[in-house]
Residue frames relative to the residue before (quaternion, step in Angstrom):
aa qw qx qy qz dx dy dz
X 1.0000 0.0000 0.0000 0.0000 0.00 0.00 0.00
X 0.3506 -0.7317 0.5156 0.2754 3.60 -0.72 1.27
X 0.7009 -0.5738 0.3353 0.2591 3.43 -1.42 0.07
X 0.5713 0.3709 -0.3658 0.6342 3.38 2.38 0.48
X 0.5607 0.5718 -0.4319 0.4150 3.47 0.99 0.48
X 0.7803 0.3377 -0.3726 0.3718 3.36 1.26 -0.17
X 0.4771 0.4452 -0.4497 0.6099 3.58 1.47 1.15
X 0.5806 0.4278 -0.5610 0.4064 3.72 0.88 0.93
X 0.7683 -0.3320 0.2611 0.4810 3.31 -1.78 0.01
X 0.7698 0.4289 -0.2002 0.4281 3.14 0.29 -1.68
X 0.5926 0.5740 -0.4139 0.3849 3.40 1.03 -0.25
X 0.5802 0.4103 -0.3472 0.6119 3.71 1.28 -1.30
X 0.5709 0.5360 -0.5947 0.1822 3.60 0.09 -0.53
X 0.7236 0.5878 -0.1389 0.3339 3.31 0.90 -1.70
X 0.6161 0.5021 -0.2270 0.5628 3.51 1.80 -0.23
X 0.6037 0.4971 -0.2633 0.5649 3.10 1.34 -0.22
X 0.7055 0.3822 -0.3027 0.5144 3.47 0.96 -0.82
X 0.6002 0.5090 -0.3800 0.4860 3.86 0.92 -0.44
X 0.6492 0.4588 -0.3559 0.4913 3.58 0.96 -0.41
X 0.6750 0.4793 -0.3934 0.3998 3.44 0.51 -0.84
X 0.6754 0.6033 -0.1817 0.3831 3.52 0.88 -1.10
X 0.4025 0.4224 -0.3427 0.7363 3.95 1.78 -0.65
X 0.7315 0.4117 -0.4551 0.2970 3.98 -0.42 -0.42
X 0.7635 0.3384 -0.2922 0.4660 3.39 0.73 -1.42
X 0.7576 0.2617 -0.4475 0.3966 4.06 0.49 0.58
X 0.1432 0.8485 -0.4714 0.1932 3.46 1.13 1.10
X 0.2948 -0.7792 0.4969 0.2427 3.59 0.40 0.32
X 0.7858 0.3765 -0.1305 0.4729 3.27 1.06 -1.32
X 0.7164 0.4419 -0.4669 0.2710 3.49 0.71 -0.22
X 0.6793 -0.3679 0.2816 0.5691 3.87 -1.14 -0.40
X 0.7113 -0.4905 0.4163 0.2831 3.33 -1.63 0.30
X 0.6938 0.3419 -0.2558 0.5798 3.77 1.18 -0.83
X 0.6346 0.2801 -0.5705 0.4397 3.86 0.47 0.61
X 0.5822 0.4915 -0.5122 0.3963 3.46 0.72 -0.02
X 0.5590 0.6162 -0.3421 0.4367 3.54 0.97 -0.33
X 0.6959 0.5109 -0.2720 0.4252 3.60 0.72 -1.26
X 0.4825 0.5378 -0.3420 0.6009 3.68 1.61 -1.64
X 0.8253 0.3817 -0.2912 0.2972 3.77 -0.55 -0.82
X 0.6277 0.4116 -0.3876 0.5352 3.70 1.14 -0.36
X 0.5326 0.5418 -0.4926 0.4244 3.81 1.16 -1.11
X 0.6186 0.4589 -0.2992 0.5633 4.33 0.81 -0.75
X 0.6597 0.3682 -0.4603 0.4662 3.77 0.03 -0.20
X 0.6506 0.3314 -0.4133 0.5441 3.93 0.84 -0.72
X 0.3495 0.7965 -0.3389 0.3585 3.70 0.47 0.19
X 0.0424 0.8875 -0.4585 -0.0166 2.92 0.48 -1.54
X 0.6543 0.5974 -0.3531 0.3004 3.64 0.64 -0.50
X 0.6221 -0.5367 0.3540 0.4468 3.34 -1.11 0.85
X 0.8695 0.3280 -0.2494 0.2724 3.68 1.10 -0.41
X 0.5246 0.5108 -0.3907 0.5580 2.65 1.71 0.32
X 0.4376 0.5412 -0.5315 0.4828 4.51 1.33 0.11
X 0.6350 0.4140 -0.2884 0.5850 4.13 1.13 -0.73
X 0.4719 0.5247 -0.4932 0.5087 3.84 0.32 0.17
X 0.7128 0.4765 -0.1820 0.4813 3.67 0.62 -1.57
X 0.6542 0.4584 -0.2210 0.5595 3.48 0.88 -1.10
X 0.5008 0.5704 -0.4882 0.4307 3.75 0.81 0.42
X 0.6185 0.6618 -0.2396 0.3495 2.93 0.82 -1.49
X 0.7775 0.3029 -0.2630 0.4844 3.65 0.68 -0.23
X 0.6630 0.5182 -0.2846 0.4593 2.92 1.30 1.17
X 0.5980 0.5127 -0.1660 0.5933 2.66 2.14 0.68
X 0.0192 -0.8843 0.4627 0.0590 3.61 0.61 1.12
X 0.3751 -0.7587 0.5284 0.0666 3.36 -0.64 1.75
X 0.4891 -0.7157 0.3487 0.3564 3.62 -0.51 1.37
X 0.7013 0.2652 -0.3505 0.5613 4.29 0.94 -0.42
X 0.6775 -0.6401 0.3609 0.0321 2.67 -0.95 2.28
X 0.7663 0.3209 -0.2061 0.5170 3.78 0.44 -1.16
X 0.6335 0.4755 -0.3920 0.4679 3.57 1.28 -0.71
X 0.5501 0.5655 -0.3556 0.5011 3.98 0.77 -0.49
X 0.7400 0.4088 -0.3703 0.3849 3.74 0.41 -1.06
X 0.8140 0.4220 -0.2261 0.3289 3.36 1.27 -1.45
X 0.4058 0.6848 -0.3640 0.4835 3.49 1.64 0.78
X 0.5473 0.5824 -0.2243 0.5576 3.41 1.27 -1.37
X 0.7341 0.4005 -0.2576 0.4840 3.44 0.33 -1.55
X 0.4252 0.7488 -0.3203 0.3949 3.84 0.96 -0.28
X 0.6567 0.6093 -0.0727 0.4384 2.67 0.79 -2.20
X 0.8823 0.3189 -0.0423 0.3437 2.86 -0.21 -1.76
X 0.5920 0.4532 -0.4002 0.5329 3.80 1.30 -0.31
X 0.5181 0.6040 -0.4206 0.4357 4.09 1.27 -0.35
X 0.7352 0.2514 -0.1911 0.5998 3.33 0.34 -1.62
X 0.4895 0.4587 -0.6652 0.3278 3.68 0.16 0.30
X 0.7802 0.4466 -0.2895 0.3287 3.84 0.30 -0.77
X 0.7033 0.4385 -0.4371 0.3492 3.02 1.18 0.04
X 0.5044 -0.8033 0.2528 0.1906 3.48 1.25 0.86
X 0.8890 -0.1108 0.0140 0.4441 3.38 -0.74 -0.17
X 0.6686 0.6069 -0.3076 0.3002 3.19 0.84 -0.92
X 0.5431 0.6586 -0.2422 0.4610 3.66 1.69 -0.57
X 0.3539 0.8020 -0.4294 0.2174 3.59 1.57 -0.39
X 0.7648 0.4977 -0.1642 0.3746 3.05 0.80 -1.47
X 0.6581 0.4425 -0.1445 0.5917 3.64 1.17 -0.21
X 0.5312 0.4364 -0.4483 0.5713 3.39 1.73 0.16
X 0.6124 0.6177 -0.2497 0.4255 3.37 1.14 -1.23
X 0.8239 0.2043 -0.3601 0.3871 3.46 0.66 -0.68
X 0.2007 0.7694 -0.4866 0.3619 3.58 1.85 0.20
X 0.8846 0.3450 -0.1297 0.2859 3.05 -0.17 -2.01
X 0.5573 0.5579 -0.4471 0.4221 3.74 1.60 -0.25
X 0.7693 0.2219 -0.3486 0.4872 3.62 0.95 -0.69
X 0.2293 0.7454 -0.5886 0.2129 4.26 0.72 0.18
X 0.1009 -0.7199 0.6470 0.2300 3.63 -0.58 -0.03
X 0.6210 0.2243 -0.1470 0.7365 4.25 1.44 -0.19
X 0.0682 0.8608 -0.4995 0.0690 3.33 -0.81 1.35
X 0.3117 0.8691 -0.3745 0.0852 3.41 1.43 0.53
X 0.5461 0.7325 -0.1664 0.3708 2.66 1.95 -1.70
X 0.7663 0.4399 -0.1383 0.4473 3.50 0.84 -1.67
X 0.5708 0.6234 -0.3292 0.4209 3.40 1.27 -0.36
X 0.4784 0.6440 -0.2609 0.5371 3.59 1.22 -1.24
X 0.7302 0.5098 -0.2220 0.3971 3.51 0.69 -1.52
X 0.6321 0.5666 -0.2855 0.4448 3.34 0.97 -1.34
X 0.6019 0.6695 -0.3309 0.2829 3.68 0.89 -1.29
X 0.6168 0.6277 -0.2231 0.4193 3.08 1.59 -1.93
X 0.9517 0.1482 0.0337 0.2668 2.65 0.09 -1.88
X 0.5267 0.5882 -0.3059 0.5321 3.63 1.84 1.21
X 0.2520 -0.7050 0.5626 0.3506 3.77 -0.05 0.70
X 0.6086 -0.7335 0.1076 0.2827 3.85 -1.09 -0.24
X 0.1953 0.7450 -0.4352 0.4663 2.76 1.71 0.96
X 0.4523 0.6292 -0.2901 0.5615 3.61 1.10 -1.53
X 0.8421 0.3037 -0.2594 0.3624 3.11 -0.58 -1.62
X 0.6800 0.5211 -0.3171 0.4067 3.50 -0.20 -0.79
X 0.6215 0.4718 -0.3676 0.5060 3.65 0.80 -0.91
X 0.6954 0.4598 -0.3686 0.4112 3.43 0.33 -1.21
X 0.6989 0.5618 -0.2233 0.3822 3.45 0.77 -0.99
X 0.6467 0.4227 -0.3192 0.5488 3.52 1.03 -0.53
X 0.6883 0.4897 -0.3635 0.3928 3.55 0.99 -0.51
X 0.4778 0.5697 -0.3938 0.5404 3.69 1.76 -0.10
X 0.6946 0.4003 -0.3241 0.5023 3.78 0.21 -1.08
X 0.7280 0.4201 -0.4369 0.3203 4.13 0.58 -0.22
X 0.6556 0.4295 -0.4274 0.4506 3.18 1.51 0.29
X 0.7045 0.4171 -0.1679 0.5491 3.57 1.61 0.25
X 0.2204 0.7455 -0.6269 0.0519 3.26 1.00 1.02
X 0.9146 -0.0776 0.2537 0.3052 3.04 -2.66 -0.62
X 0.8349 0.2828 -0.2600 0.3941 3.89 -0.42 0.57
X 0.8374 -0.1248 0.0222 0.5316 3.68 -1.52 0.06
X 0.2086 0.6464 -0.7286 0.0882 3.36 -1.25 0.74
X 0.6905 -0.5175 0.4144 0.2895 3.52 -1.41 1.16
X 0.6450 -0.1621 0.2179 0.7143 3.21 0.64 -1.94
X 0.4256 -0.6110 0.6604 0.0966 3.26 -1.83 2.30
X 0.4235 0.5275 -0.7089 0.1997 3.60 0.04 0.06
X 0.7239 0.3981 -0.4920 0.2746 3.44 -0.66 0.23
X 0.4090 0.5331 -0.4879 0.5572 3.49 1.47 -0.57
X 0.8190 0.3670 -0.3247 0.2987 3.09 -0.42 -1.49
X 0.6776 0.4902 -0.2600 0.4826 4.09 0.60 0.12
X 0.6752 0.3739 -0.2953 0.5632 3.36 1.34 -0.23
X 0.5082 0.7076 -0.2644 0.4136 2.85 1.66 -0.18
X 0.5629 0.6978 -0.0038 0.4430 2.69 1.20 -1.85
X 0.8092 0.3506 -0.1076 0.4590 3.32 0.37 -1.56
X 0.9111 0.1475 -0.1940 0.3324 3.51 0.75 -0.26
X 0.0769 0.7417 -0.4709 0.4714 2.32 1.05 1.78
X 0.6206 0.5117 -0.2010 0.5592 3.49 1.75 -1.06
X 0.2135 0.8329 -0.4074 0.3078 3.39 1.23 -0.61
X 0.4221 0.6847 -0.5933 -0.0303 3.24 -0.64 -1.96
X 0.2895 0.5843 -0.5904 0.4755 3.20 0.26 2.65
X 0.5539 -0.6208 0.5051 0.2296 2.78 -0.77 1.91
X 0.7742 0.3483 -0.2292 0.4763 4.28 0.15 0.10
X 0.1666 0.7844 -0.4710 0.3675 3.54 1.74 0.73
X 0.7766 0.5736 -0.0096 0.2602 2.67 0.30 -2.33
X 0.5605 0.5485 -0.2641 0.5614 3.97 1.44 -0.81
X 0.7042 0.4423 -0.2835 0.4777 3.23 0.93 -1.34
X 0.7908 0.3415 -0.3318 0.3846 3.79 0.32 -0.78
X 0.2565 0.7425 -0.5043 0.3587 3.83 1.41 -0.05
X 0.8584 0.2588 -0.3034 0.3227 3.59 -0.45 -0.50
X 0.6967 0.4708 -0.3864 0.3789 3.14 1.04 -0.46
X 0.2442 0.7605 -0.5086 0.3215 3.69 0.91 0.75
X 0.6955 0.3747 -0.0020 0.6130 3.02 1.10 -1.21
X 0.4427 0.6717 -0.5174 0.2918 3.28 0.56 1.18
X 0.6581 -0.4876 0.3127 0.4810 3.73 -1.25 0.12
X 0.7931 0.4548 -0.1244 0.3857 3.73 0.73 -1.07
X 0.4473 -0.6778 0.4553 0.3649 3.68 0.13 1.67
X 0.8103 0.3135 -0.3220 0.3760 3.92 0.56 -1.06
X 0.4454 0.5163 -0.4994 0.5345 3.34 0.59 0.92
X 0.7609 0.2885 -0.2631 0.5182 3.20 0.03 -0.66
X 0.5917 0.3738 -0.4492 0.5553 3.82 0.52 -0.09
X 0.6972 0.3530 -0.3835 0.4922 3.94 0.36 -0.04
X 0.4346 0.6411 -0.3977 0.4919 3.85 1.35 0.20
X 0.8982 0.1572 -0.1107 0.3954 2.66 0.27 -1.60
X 0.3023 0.7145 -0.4018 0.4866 3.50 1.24 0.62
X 0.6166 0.5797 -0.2816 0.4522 2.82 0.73 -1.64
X 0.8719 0.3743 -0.0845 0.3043 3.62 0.12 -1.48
X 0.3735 0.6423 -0.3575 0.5658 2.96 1.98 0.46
X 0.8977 0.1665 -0.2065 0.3519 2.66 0.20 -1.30
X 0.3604 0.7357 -0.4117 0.3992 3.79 1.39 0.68
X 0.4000 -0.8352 0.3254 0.1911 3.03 1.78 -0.51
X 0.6041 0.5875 -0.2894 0.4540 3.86 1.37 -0.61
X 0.1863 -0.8119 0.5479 0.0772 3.57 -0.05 1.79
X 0.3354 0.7435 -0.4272 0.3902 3.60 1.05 0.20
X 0.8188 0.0418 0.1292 0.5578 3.09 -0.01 -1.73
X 0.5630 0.5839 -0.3082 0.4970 3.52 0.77 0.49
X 0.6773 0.6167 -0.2009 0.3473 3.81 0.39 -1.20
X 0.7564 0.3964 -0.2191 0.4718 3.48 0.79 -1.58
X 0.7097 0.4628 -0.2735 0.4554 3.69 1.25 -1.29
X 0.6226 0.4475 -0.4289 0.4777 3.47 1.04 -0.12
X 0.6387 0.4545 -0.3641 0.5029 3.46 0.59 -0.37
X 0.6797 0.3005 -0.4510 0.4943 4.04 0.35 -0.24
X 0.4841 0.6089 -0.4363 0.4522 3.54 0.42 0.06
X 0.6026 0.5329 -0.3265 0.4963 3.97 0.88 -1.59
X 0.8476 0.3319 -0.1671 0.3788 3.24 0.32 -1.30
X 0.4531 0.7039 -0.5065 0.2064 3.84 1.31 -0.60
X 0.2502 -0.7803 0.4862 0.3035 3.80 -1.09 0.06
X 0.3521 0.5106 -0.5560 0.5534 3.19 1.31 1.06
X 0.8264 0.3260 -0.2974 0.3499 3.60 -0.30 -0.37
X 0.2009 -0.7543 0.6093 -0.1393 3.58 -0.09 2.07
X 0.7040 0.3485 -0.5357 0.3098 3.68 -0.20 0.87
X 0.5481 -0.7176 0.4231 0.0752 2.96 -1.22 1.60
X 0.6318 0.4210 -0.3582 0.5434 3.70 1.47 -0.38
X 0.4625 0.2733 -0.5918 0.6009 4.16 0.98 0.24
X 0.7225 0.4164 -0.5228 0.1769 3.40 -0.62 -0.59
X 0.3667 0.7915 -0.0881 0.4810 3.57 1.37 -0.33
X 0.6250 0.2718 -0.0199 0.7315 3.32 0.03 -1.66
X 0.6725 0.4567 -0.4164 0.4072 3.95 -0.32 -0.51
X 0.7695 0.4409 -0.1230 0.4455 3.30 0.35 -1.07
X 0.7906 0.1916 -0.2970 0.5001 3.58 1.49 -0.15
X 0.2298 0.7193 -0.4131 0.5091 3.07 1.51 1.15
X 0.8046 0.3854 -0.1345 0.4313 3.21 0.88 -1.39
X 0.3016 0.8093 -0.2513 0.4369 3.20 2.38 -0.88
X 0.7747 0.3876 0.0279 0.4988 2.88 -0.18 -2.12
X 0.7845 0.5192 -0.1722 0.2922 4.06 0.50 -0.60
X 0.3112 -0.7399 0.4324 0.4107 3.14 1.82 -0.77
X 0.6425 0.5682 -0.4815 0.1801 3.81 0.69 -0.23
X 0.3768 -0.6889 0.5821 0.2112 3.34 -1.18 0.76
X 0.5410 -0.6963 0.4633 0.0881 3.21 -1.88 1.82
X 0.1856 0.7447 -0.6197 0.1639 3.66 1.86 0.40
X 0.8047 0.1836 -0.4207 0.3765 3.52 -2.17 0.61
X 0.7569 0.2264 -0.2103 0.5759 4.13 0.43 -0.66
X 0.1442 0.7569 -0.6278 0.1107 4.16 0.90 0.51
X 0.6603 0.4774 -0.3182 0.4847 3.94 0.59 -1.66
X 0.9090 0.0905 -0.2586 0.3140 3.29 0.02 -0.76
X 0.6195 0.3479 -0.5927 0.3793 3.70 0.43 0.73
X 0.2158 0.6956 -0.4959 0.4729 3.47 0.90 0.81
X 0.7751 0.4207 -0.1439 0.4489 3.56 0.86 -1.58
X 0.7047 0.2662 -0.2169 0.6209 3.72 1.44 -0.64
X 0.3344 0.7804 -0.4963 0.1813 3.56 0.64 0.49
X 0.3243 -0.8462 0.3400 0.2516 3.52 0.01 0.84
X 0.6305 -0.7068 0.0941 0.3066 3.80 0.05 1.06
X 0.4714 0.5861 -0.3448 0.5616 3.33 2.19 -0.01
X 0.6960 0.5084 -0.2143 0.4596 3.82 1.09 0.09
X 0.3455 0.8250 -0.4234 -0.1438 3.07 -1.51 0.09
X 0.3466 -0.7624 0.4149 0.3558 4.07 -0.06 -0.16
X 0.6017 -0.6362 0.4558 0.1596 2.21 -1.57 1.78
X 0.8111 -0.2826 0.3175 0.4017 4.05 -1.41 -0.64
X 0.7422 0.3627 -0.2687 0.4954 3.18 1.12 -1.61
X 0.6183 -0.5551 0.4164 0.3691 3.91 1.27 -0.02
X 0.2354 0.7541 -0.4579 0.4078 3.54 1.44 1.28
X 0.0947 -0.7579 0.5697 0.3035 3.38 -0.52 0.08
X 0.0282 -0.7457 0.6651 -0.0264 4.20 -0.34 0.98
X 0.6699 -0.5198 0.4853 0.2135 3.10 -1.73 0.75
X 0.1159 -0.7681 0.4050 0.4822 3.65 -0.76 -0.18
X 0.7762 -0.4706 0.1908 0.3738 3.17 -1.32 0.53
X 0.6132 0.4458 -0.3747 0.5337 3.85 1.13 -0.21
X 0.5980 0.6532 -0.4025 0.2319 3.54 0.80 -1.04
X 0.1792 -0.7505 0.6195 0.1444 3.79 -0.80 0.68
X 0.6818 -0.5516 0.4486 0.1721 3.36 -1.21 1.50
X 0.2018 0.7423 -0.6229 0.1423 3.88 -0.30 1.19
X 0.3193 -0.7170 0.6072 0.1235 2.87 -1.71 -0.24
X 0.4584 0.7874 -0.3219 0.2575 3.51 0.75 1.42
Protein backbone atom coordinates (compact mmCIF):
# COMPACT_ATOMS: atom_id res chain seq x y z
CA UNK A 1 0.00 0.00 0.00
CA UNK A 2 1.50 3.35 -1.27
CA UNK A 3 1.64 6.23 1.06
CA UNK A 4 -1.66 7.93 -0.81
CA UNK A 5 -3.50 4.82 -0.41
CA UNK A 6 -3.42 4.94 3.18
CA UNK A 7 -5.44 8.44 3.25
CA UNK A 8 -7.90 6.80 0.66
CA UNK A 9 -11.25 5.22 1.27
CA UNK A 10 -10.37 1.89 0.33
CA UNK A 11 -7.28 2.44 2.00
CA UNK A 12 -9.06 3.35 5.62
CA UNK A 13 -11.36 0.68 4.67
CA UNK A 14 -8.68 -2.05 4.83
CA UNK A 15 -7.38 -0.63 8.29
CA UNK A 16 -10.51 -0.78 9.59
CA UNK A 17 -11.19 -4.20 8.37
CA UNK A 18 -7.66 -5.54 9.65
CA UNK A 19 -8.52 -4.00 12.94
CA UNK A 20 -11.84 -5.28 13.31
CA UNK A 21 -10.74 -8.80 12.43
CA UNK A 22 -7.46 -8.80 15.34
CA UNK A 23 -10.56 -7.89 17.73
CA UNK A 24 -13.08 -10.56 16.95
CA UNK A 25 -10.19 -13.45 17.58
CA UNK A 26 -8.86 -11.68 20.68
CA UNK A 27 -8.84 -14.30 23.18
CA UNK A 28 -8.17 -11.73 25.73
CA UNK A 29 -10.46 -9.07 25.14
CA UNK A 30 -14.25 -8.80 26.56
CA UNK A 31 -16.96 -10.62 24.76
CA UNK A 32 -18.98 -7.32 23.60
CA UNK A 33 -15.85 -5.83 21.74
CA UNK A 34 -15.45 -8.94 20.12
CA UNK A 35 -19.02 -8.67 19.25
CA UNK A 36 -19.00 -5.02 17.95
CA UNK A 37 -15.45 -6.07 15.70
CA UNK A 38 -17.58 -9.02 14.31
CA UNK A 39 -20.89 -7.19 13.38
CA UNK A 40 -18.57 -4.01 12.09
CA UNK A 41 -17.40 -7.42 9.45
CA UNK A 42 -20.90 -8.73 8.91
CA UNK A 43 -21.84 -5.00 7.56
CA UNK A 44 -18.71 -5.50 5.60
CA UNK A 45 -19.43 -8.08 3.62
CA UNK A 46 -16.11 -8.63 2.00
CA UNK A 47 -14.70 -11.79 0.93
CA UNK A 48 -12.14 -10.71 3.61
CA UNK A 49 -13.80 -9.62 6.08
CA UNK A 50 -16.77 -13.23 5.63
CA UNK A 51 -12.93 -15.03 6.56
CA UNK A 52 -12.32 -12.62 9.50
CA UNK A 53 -15.81 -14.14 10.87
CA UNK A 54 -14.80 -17.61 9.83
CA UNK A 55 -11.83 -17.14 12.24
CA UNK A 56 -13.81 -16.85 14.98
CA UNK A 57 -14.50 -20.50 15.20
CA UNK A 58 -11.16 -20.98 15.64
CA UNK A 59 -10.69 -19.30 18.66
CA UNK A 60 -11.93 -20.91 21.90
CA UNK A 61 -12.76 -18.07 24.36
CA UNK A 62 -11.92 -19.27 27.97
CA UNK A 63 -16.05 -18.50 29.30
CA UNK A 64 -17.51 -21.46 27.76
CA UNK A 65 -21.25 -20.23 27.22
CA UNK A 66 -19.84 -16.82 26.11
CA UNK A 67 -17.58 -18.63 23.23
CA UNK A 68 -20.52 -20.96 22.13
CA UNK A 69 -23.04 -18.02 21.98
CA UNK A 70 -20.60 -15.99 19.66
CA UNK A 71 -19.85 -19.02 17.35
CA UNK A 72 -23.59 -19.61 17.19
CA UNK A 73 -23.68 -15.79 16.16
CA UNK A 74 -21.31 -16.42 13.60
CA UNK A 75 -22.61 -19.10 12.05
CA UNK A 76 -26.50 -18.05 11.99
CA UNK A 77 -24.90 -14.49 10.18
CA UNK A 78 -22.86 -16.12 7.54
CA UNK A 79 -25.54 -18.66 7.38
CA UNK A 80 -27.85 -15.99 5.65
CA UNK A 81 -25.67 -14.81 3.55
CA UNK A 82 -25.82 -18.05 1.56
CA UNK A 83 -23.95 -19.34 -1.06
CA UNK A 84 -22.01 -16.69 -2.00
CA UNK A 85 -19.55 -17.19 1.20
CA UNK A 86 -18.43 -20.63 -0.35
CA UNK A 87 -15.39 -19.34 -1.43
CA UNK A 88 -14.11 -18.03 1.94
CA UNK A 89 -15.46 -21.24 3.48
CA UNK A 90 -13.32 -23.08 0.98
CA UNK A 91 -10.35 -21.18 1.63
CA UNK A 92 -11.17 -21.27 5.58
CA UNK A 93 -11.28 -24.92 5.67
CA UNK A 94 -7.81 -25.42 3.60
CA UNK A 95 -5.95 -23.42 6.25
CA UNK A 96 -8.48 -24.44 9.59
CA UNK A 97 -6.50 -26.77 11.64
CA UNK A 98 -10.45 -27.73 13.55
CA UNK A 99 -13.02 -27.80 10.92
CA UNK A 100 -16.28 -28.94 12.33
CA UNK A 101 -17.76 -25.57 12.83
CA UNK A 102 -17.21 -24.45 9.06
CA UNK A 103 -18.38 -27.64 7.75
CA UNK A 104 -22.00 -27.39 9.44
CA UNK A 105 -21.76 -23.99 7.56
CA UNK A 106 -20.93 -25.39 4.20
CA UNK A 107 -24.04 -27.88 4.55
CA UNK A 108 -26.34 -24.68 4.93
CA UNK A 109 -25.15 -22.65 2.68
CA UNK A 110 -24.02 -25.24 -0.48
CA UNK A 111 -26.53 -27.33 -2.49
CA UNK A 112 -24.71 -30.85 -3.10
CA UNK A 113 -22.81 -30.49 -5.89
CA UNK A 114 -21.17 -27.35 -3.88
CA UNK A 115 -20.67 -29.53 -1.12
CA UNK A 116 -18.90 -32.39 -2.37
CA UNK A 117 -16.62 -30.22 -4.58
CA UNK A 118 -15.48 -28.27 -1.71
CA UNK A 119 -15.04 -31.42 0.13
CA UNK A 120 -13.06 -33.38 -2.31
CA UNK A 121 -10.86 -30.40 -2.67
CA UNK A 122 -10.17 -30.71 1.36
CA UNK A 123 -9.35 -34.56 1.32
CA UNK A 124 -6.73 -33.71 -1.81
CA UNK A 125 -4.82 -31.82 0.47
CA UNK A 126 -5.26 -34.63 3.18
CA UNK A 127 -5.02 -37.80 1.58
CA UNK A 128 -4.53 -41.55 3.14
CA UNK A 129 -1.23 -41.70 5.30
CA UNK A 130 1.10 -40.01 8.06
CA UNK A 131 -0.36 -36.87 9.26
CA UNK A 132 1.00 -34.92 12.44
CA UNK A 133 -2.54 -34.05 13.54
CA UNK A 134 -5.78 -36.34 11.67
CA UNK A 135 -8.23 -34.10 13.07
CA UNK A 136 -9.39 -33.04 9.92
CA UNK A 137 -9.55 -36.54 8.38
CA UNK A 138 -11.33 -37.55 11.17
CA UNK A 139 -14.18 -34.59 10.68
CA UNK A 140 -14.38 -34.80 7.07
CA UNK A 141 -14.73 -38.01 7.76
CA UNK A 142 -17.15 -37.64 10.24
CA UNK A 143 -19.25 -35.26 8.39
CA UNK A 144 -19.95 -37.19 5.43
CA UNK A 145 -21.06 -39.79 6.72
CA UNK A 146 -24.34 -37.49 7.26
CA UNK A 147 -24.23 -36.84 3.67
CA UNK A 148 -26.32 -39.80 2.40
CA UNK A 149 -24.63 -39.56 -1.39
CA UNK A 150 -24.48 -42.44 -3.30
CA UNK A 151 -20.51 -41.08 -4.16
CA UNK A 152 -19.66 -40.65 -0.26
CA UNK A 153 -18.49 -44.01 -0.08
CA UNK A 154 -15.45 -43.85 -3.11
CA UNK A 155 -14.34 -40.88 -1.37
CA UNK A 156 -13.98 -42.42 2.17
CA UNK A 157 -12.53 -45.93 0.69
CA UNK A 158 -8.97 -45.16 0.97
CA UNK A 159 -8.74 -43.82 4.02
CA UNK A 160 -9.39 -47.27 5.66
CA UNK A 161 -6.08 -47.95 5.09
CA UNK A 162 -4.68 -45.16 6.74
CA UNK A 163 -1.80 -44.64 9.37
CA UNK A 164 -4.12 -43.34 12.28
CA UNK A 165 -6.53 -46.10 13.98
CA UNK A 166 -8.88 -42.77 14.40
CA UNK A 167 -9.14 -42.26 10.93
CA UNK A 168 -9.76 -45.30 9.90
CA UNK A 169 -12.35 -45.96 12.70
CA UNK A 170 -14.13 -42.70 11.34
CA UNK A 171 -13.72 -44.43 7.66
CA UNK A 172 -14.99 -47.18 8.39
CA UNK A 173 -17.85 -45.78 10.40
CA UNK A 174 -18.30 -43.57 7.93
CA UNK A 175 -19.30 -46.44 5.46
CA UNK A 176 -21.49 -48.00 7.84
CA UNK A 177 -23.25 -45.69 8.45
CA UNK A 178 -23.71 -44.66 4.52
CA UNK A 179 -25.30 -47.83 4.42
CA UNK A 180 -24.31 -48.90 0.54
CA UNK A 181 -23.54 -52.81 0.83
CA UNK A 182 -22.37 -52.57 -2.73
CA UNK A 183 -19.46 -50.58 -2.45
CA UNK A 184 -19.00 -50.83 1.15
CA UNK A 185 -19.31 -54.64 2.36
CA UNK A 186 -16.25 -56.36 0.65
CA UNK A 187 -13.68 -53.35 1.77
CA UNK A 188 -15.03 -53.44 5.13
CA UNK A 189 -14.74 -56.94 5.48
CA UNK A 190 -10.93 -57.19 4.11
CA UNK A 191 -10.00 -54.76 6.54
CA UNK A 192 -11.96 -57.15 9.63
CA UNK A 193 -9.83 -59.77 8.70
CA UNK A 194 -6.42 -57.80 7.54
CA UNK A 195 -3.41 -58.74 9.93
CA UNK A 196 -2.15 -55.35 9.83
CA UNK A 197 -5.03 -53.78 11.38
CA UNK A 198 -4.75 -54.50 15.45
CA UNK A 199 -7.57 -52.43 16.89
CA UNK A 200 -10.16 -54.23 18.58
CA UNK A 201 -12.75 -51.18 18.77
CA UNK A 202 -12.70 -51.09 14.49
CA UNK A 203 -12.95 -54.58 14.68
CA UNK A 204 -16.11 -54.16 16.83
CA UNK A 205 -17.82 -51.23 15.31
CA UNK A 206 -17.33 -53.45 12.02
CA UNK A 207 -18.95 -56.30 13.20
CA UNK A 208 -21.91 -54.25 14.62
CA UNK A 209 -22.26 -52.51 11.47
CA UNK A 210 -22.76 -55.69 9.84
CA UNK A 211 -24.94 -56.82 13.10
CA UNK A 212 -27.26 -54.09 12.82
CA UNK A 213 -27.18 -54.22 8.69
CA UNK A 214 -28.06 -57.69 7.72
CA UNK A 215 -24.85 -58.13 5.59
CA UNK A 216 -23.53 -61.49 5.26
CA UNK A 217 -19.51 -62.32 5.82
CA UNK A 218 -19.91 -65.04 2.75
CA UNK A 219 -16.15 -65.38 0.95
CA UNK A 220 -13.97 -64.16 4.33
CA UNK A 221 -16.55 -66.49 6.83
CA UNK A 222 -13.07 -68.65 8.18
CA UNK A 223 -11.31 -65.82 8.73
CA UNK A 224 -13.52 -63.24 10.42
CA UNK A 225 -14.57 -66.13 12.44
CA UNK A 226 -10.76 -65.95 13.61
CA UNK A 227 -10.90 -62.04 14.58
CA UNK A 228 -14.35 -62.15 15.78
CA UNK A 229 -14.56 -60.33 18.90
CA UNK A 230 -16.10 -62.61 21.73
CA UNK A 231 -19.47 -60.54 22.22
CA UNK A 232 -20.35 -61.86 18.58
CA UNK A 233 -21.07 -64.35 16.34
CA UNK A 234 -22.52 -65.89 12.85
CA UNK A 235 -25.41 -67.33 12.48
CA UNK A 236 -25.82 -70.46 9.51
CA UNK A 237 -26.96 -68.19 6.78
CA UNK A 238 -23.46 -66.22 7.60
CA UNK A 239 -24.99 -63.12 9.67
CA UNK A 240 -22.96 -61.75 12.06
CA UNK A 241 -25.61 -61.23 15.45
CA UNK A 242 -24.63 -60.28 18.82
CA UNK A 243 -24.90 -62.78 21.58
CA UNK A 244 -27.80 -62.60 23.49
CA UNK A 245 -25.90 -61.86 26.97
CA UNK A 246 -23.32 -59.67 25.30
CA UNK A 247 -23.68 -55.89 26.31
CA UNK A 248 -22.93 -53.28 23.54
CA UNK A 249 -19.33 -51.55 24.31
CA UNK A 250 -16.89 -49.76 22.89
CA UNK A 251 -13.33 -51.04 23.66
Amino acid sequence: MGVFDLFSKEGRGQRARSKNIARAVAKYSQSPDRMKALESLRDDGSPEAIYGMLRRFGMMYDKTIEDEQEKDWVFETLVEKGASIIPSIQKYLFSADSISWPLRLLDKVANKEQELEVIKSILERHEPGYERDPTKKIQLLNHMAALKDARVPALVLPYLADMDEGVRYAAADSLIRCGSEETAREPLLVQFVSSTEDSRRIRILIADGFAELGWLVKGHRGEVEKHLPEQFQIDREGHIKRKPDAQKKDS
